[in-house]
Backbone atoms as SQL, in Angstrom:
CREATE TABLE atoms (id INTEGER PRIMARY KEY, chain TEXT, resi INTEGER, resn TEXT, atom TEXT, x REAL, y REAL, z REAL);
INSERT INTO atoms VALUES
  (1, 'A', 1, 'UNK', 'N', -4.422, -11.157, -7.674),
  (2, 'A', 1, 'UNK', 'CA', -4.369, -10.158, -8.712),
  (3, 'A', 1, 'UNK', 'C', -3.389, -9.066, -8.289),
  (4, 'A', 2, 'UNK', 'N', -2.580, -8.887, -9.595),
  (5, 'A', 2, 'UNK', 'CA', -1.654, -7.756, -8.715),
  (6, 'A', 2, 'UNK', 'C', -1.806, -6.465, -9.214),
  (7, 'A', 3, 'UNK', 'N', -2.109, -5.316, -8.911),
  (8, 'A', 3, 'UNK', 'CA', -2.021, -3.740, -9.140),
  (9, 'A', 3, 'UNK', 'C', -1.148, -3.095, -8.638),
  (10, 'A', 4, 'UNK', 'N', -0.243, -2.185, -9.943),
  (11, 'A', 4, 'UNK', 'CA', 0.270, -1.167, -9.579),
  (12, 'A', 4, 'UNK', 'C', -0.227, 0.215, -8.996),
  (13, 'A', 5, 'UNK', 'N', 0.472, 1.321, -7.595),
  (14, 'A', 5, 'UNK', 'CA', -0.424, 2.261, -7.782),
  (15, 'A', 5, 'UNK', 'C', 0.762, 3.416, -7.325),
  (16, 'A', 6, 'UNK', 'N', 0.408, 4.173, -8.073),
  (17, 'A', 6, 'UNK', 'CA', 0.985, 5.677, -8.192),
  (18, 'A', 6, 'UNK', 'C', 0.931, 6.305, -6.888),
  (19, 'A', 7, 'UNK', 'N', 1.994, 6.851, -5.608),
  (20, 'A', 7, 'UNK', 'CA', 1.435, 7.662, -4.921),
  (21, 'A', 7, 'UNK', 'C', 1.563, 8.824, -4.948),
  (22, 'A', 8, 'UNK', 'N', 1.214, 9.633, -3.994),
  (23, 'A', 8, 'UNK', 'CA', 1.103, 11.314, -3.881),
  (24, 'A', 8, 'UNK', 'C', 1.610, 11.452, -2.519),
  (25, 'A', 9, 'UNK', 'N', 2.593, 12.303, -2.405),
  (26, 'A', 9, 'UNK', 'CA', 3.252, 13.378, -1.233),
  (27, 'A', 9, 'UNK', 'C', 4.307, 12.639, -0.360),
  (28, 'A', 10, 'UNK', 'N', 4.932, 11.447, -0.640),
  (29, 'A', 10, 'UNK', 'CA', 5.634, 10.910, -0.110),
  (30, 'A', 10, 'UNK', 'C', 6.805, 10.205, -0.704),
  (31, 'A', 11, 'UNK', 'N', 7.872, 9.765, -0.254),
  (32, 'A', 11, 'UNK', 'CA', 9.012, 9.539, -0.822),
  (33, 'A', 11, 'UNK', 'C', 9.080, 8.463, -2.198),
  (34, 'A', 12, 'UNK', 'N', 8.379, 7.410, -1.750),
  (35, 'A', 12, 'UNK', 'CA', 7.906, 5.963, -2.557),
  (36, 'A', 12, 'UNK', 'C', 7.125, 6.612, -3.612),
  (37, 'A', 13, 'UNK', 'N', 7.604, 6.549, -5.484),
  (38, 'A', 13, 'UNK', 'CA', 6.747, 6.859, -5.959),
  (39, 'A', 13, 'UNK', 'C', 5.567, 5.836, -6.712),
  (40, 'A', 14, 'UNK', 'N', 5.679, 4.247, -6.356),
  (41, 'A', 14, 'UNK', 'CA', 4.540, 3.500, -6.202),
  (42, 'A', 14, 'UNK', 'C', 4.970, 2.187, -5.457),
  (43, 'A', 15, 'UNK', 'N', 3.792, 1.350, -5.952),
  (44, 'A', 15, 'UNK', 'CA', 3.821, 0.211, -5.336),
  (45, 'A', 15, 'UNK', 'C', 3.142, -0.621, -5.508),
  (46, 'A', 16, 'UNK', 'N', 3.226, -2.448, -6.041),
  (47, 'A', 16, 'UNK', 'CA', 2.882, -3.168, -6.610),
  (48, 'A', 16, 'UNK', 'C', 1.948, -3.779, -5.469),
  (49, 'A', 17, 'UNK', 'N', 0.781, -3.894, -5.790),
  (50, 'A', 17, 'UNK', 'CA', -0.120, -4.521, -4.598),
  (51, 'A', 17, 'UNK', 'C', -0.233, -6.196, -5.418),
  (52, 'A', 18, 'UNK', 'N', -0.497, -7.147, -4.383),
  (53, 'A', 18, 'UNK', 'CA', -1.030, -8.175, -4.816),
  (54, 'A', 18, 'UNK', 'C', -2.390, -8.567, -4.022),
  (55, 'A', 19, 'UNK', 'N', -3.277, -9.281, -4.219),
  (56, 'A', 19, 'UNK', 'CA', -4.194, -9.687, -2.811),
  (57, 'A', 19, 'UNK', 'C', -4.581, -10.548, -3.695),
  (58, 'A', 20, 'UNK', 'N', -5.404, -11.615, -2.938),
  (59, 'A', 20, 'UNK', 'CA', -5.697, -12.655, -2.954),
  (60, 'A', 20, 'UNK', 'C', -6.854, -13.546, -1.916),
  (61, 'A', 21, 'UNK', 'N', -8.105, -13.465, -2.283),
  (62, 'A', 21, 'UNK', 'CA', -9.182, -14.103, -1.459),
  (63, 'A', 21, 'UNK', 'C', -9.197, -12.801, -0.360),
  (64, 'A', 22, 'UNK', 'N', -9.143, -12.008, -0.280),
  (65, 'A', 22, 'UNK', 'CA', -9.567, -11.023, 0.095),
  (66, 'A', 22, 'UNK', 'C', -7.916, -10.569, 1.570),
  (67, 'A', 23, 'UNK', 'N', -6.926, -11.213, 1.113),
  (68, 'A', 23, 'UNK', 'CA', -5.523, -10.838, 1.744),
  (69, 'A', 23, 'UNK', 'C', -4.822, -9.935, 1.290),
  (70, 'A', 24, 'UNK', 'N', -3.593, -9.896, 1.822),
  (71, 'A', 24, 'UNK', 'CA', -2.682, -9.287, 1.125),
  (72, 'A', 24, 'UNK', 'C', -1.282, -10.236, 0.996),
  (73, 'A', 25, 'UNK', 'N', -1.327, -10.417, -0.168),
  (74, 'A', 25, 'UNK', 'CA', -0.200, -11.612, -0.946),
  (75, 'A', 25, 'UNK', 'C', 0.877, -10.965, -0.727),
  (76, 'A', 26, 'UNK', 'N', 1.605, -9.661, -1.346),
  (77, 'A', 26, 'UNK', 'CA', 2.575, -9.028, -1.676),
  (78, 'A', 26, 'UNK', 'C', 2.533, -7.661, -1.586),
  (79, 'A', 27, 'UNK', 'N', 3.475, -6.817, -1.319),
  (80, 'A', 27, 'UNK', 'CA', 3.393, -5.701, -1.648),
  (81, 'A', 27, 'UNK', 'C', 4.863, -5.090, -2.134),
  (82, 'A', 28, 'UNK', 'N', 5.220, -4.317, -3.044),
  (83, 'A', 28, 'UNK', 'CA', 6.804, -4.228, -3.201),
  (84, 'A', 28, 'UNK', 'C', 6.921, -2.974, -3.706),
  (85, 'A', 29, 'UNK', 'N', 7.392, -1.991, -2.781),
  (86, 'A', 29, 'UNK', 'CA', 7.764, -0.337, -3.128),
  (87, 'A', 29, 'UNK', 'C', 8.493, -0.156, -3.686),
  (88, 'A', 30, 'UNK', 'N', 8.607, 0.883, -4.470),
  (89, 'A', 30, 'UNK', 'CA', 9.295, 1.544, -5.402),
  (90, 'A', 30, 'UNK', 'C', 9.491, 2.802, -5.174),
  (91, 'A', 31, 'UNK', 'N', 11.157, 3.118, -4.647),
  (92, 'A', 31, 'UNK', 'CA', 11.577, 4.301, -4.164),
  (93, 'A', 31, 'UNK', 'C', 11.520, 4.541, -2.789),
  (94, 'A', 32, 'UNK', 'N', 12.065, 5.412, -2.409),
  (95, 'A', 32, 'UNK', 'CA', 11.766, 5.831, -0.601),
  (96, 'A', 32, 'UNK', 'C', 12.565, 5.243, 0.050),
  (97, 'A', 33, 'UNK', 'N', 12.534, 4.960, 1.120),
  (98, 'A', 33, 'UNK', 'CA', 12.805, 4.330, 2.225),
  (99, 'A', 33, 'UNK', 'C', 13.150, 2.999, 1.933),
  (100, 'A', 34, 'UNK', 'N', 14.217, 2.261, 1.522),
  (101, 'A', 34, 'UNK', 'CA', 13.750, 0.692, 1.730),
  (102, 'A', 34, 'UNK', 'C', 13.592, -0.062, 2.784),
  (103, 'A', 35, 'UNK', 'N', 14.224, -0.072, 3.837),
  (104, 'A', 35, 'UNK', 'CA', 13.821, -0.521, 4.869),
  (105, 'A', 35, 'UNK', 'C', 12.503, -0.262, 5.297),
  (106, 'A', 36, 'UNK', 'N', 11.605, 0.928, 5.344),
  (107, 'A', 36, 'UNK', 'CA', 10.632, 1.266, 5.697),
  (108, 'A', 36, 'UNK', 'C', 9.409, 0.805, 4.690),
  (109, 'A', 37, 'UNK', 'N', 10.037, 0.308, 3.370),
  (110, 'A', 37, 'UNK', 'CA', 8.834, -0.424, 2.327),
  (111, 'A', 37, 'UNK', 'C', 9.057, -1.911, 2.592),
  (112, 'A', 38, 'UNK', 'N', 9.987, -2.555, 2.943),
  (113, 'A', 38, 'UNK', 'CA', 10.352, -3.890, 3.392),
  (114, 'A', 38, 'UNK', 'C', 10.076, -4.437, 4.175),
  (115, 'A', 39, 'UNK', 'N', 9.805, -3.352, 5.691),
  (116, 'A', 39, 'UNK', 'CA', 8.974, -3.805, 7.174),
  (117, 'A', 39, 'UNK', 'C', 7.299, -3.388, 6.697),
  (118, 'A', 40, 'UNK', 'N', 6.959, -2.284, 6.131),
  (119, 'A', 40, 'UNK', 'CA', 5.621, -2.391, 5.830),
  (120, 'A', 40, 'UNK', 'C', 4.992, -3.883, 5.478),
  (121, 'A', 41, 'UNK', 'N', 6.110, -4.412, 4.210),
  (122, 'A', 41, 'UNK', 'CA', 5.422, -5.410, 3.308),
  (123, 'A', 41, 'UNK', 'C', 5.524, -6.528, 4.035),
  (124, 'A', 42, 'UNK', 'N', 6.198, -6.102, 5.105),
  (125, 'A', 42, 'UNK', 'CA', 6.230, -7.750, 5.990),
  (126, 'A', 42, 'UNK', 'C', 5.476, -8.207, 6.720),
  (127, 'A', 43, 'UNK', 'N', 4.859, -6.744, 7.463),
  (128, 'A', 43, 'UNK', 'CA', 4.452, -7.237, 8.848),
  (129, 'A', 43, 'UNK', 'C', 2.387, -6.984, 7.771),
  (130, 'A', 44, 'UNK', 'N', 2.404, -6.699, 6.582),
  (131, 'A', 44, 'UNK', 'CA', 0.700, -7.020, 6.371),
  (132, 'A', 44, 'UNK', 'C', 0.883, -7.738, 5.329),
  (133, 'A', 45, 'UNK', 'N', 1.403, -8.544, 4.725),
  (134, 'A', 45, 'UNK', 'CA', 1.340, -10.033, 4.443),
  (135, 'A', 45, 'UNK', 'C', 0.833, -11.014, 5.028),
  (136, 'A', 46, 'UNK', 'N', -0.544, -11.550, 4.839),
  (137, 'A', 46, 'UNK', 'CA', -1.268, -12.546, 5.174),
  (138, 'A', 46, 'UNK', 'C', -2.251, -11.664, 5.957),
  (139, 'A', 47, 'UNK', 'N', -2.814, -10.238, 5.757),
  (140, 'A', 47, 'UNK', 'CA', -3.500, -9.415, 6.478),
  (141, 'A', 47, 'UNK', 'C', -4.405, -9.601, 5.357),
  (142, 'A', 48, 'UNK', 'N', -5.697, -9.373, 6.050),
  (143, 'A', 48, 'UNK', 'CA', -6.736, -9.107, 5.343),
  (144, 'A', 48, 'UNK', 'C', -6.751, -7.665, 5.225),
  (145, 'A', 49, 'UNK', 'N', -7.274, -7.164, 3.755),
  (146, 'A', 49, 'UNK', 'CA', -7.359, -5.759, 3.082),
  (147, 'A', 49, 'UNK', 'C', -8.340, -5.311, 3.893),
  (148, 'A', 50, 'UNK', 'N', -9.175, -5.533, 4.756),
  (149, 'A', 50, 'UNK', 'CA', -9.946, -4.579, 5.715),
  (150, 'A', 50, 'UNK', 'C', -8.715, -4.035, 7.059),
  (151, 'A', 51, 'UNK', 'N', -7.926, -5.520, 7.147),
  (152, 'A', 51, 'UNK', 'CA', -7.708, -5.066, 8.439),
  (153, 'A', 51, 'UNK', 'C', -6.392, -3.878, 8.229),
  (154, 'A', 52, 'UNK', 'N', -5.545, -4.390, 7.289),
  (155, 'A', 52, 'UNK', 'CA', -4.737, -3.089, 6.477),
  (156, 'A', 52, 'UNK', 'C', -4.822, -1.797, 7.091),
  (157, 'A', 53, 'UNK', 'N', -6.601, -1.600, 6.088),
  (158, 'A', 53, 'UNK', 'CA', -6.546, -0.347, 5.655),
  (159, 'A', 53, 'UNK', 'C', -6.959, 0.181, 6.984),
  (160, 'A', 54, 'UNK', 'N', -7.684, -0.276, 8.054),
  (161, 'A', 54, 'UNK', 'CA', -7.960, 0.321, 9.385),
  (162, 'A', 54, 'UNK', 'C', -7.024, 0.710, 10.288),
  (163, 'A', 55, 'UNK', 'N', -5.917, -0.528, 9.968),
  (164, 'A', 55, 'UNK', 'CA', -4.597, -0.101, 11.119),
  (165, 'A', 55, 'UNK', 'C', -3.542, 1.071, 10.302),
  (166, 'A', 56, 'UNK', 'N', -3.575, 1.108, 9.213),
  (167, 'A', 56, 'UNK', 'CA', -2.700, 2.061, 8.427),
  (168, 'A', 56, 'UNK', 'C', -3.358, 3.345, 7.750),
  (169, 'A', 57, 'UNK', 'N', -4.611, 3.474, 7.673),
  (170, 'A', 57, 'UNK', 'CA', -5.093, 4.388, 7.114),
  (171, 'A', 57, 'UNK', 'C', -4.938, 5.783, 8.541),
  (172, 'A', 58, 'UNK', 'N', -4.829, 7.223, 7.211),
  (173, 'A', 58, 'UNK', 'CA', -4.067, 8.036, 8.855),
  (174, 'A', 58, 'UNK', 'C', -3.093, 8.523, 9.269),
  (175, 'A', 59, 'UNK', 'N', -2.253, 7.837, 9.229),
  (176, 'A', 59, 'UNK', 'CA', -1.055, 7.991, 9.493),
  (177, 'A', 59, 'UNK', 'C', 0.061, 8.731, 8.572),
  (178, 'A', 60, 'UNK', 'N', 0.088, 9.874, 9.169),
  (179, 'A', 60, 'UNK', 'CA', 0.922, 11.289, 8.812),
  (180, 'A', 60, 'UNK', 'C', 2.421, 11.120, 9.293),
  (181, 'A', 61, 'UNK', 'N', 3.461, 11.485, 8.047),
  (182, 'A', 61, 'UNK', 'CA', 4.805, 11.368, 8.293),
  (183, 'A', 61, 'UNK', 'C', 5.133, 12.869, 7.945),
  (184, 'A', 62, 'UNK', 'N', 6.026, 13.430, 9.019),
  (185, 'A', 62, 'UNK', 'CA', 6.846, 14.727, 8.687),
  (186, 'A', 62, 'UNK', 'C', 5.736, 15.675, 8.632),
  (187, 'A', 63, 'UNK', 'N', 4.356, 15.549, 8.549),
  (188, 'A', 63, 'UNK', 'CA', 3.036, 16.665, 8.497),
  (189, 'A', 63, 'UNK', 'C', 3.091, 16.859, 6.876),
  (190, 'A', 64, 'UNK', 'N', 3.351, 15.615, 6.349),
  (191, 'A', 64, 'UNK', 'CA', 2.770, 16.078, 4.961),
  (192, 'A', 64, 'UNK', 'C', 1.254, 15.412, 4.750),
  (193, 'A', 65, 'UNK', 'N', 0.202, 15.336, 5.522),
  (194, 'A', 65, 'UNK', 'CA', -0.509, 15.029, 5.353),
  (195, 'A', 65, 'UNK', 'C', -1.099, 13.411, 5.188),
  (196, 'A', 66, 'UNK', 'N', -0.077, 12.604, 4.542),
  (197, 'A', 66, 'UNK', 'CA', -0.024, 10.957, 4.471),
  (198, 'A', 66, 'UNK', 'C', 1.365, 10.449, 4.936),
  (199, 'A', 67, 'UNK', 'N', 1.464, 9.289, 4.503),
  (200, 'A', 67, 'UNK', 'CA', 2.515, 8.689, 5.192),
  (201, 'A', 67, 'UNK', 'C', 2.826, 7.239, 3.907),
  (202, 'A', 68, 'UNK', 'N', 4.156, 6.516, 3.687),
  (203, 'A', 68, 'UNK', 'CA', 3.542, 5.356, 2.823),
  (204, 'A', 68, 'UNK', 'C', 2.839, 4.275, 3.706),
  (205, 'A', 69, 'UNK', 'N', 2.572, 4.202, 4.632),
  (206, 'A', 69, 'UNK', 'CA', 1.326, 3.507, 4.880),
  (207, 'A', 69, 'UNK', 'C', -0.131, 3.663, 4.836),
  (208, 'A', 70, 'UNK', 'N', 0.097, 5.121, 5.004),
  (209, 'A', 70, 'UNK', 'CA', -1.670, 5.797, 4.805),
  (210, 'A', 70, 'UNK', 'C', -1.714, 5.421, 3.295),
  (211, 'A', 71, 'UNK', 'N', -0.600, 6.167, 2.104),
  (212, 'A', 71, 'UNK', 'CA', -0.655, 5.622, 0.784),
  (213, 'A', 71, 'UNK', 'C', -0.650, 4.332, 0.538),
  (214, 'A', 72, 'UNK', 'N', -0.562, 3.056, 1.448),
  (215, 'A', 72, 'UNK', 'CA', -1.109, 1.831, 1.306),
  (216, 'A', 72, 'UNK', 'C', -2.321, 1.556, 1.379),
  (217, 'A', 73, 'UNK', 'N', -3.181, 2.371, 2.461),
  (218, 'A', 73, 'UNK', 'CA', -3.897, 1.740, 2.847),
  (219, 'A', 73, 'UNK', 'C', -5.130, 2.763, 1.854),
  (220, 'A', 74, 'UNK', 'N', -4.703, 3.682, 1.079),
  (221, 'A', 74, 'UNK', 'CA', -5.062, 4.304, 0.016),
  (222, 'A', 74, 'UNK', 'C', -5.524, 3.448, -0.826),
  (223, 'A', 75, 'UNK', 'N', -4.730, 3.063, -1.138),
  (224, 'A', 75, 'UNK', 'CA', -4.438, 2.008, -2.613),
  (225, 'A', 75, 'UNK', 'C', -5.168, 0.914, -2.280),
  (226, 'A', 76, 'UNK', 'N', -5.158, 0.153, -1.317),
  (227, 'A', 76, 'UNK', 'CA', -6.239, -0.866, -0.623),
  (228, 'A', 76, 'UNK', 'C', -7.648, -0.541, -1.071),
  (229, 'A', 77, 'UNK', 'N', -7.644, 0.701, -0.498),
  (230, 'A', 77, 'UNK', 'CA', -9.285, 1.331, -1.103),
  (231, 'A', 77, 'UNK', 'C', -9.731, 1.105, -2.644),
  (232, 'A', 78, 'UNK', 'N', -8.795, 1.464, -3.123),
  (233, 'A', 78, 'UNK', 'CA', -8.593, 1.746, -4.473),
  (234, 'A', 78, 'UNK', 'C', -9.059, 0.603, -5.479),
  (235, 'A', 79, 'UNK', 'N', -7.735, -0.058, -4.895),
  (236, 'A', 79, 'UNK', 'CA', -7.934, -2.218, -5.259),
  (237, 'A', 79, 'UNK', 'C', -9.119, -2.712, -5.016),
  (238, 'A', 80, 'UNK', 'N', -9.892, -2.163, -3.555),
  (239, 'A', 80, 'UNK', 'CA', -11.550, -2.956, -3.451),
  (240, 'A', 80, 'UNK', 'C', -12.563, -2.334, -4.289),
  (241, 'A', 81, 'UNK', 'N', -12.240, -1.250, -4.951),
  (242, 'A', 81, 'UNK', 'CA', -13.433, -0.301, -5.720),
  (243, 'A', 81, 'UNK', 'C', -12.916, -0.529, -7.219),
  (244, 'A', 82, 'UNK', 'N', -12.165, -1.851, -7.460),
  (245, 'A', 82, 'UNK', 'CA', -11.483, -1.889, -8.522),
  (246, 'A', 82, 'UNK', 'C', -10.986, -0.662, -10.088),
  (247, 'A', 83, 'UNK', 'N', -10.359, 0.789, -9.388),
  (248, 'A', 83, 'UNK', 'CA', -9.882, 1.713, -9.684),
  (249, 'A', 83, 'UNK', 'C', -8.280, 1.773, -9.993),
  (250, 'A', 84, 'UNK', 'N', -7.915, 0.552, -9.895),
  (251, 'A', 84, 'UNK', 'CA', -6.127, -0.112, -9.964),
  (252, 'A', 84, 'UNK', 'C', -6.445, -0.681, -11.421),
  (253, 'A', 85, 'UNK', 'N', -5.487, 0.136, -12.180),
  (254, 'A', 85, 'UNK', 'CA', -5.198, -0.479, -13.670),
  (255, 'A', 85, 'UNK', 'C', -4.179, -1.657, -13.498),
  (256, 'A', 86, 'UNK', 'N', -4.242, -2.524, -13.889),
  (257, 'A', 86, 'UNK', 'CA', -3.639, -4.117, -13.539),
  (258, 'A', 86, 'UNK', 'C', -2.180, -3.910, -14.320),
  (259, 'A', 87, 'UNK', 'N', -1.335, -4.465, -13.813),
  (260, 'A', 87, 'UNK', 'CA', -0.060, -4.070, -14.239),
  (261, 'A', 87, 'UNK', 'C', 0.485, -4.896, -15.646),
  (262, 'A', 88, 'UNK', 'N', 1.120, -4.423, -16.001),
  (263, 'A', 88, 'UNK', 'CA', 1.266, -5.113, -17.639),
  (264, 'A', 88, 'UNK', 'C', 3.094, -6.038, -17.484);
């Protein structure tokens, strides 16, 4: 299932989640950094959405409070409490 999700305080202003049996299929940023949304989506592909959100949740860039991985592992949350409007 794939969800789009909106973030807050960081360069990327979203990002298309996919998961699947409780993984992570895909992920594909929008805006920011590309290199830095391209190695994210690489290296937690075939990660399970627990293990994600434990190793990425946290993590502060520049002291704005999140980071786009903390805003991944946001959105992870988000996707398991099914709060992700499904993308059209």
């Amino acid at each position: 299932m794939k969800r789009r999700f909106y973030t807050q305080g960081i360069c990327c202003k979203a990002f298309d989640i996919e998961v699947e049996d409780g993984k992570v299929k895909s992920v594909k940023y929008y805006g920011g950094c590309s290199g830095n949304g391209q190695g994210i989506s690489s290296l937690v592909v075939g990660m399970s959405v627990d293990d994600v959100i434990s190793r990425l949740k946290g993590i502060n860039c520049g002291g704005k409070g999140t980071s786009c991985p903390d805003q991944l592992a946001c959105a992870l949350e988000h996707f398991e409490r099914g709060e992700m409007v499904k993308e059209s």
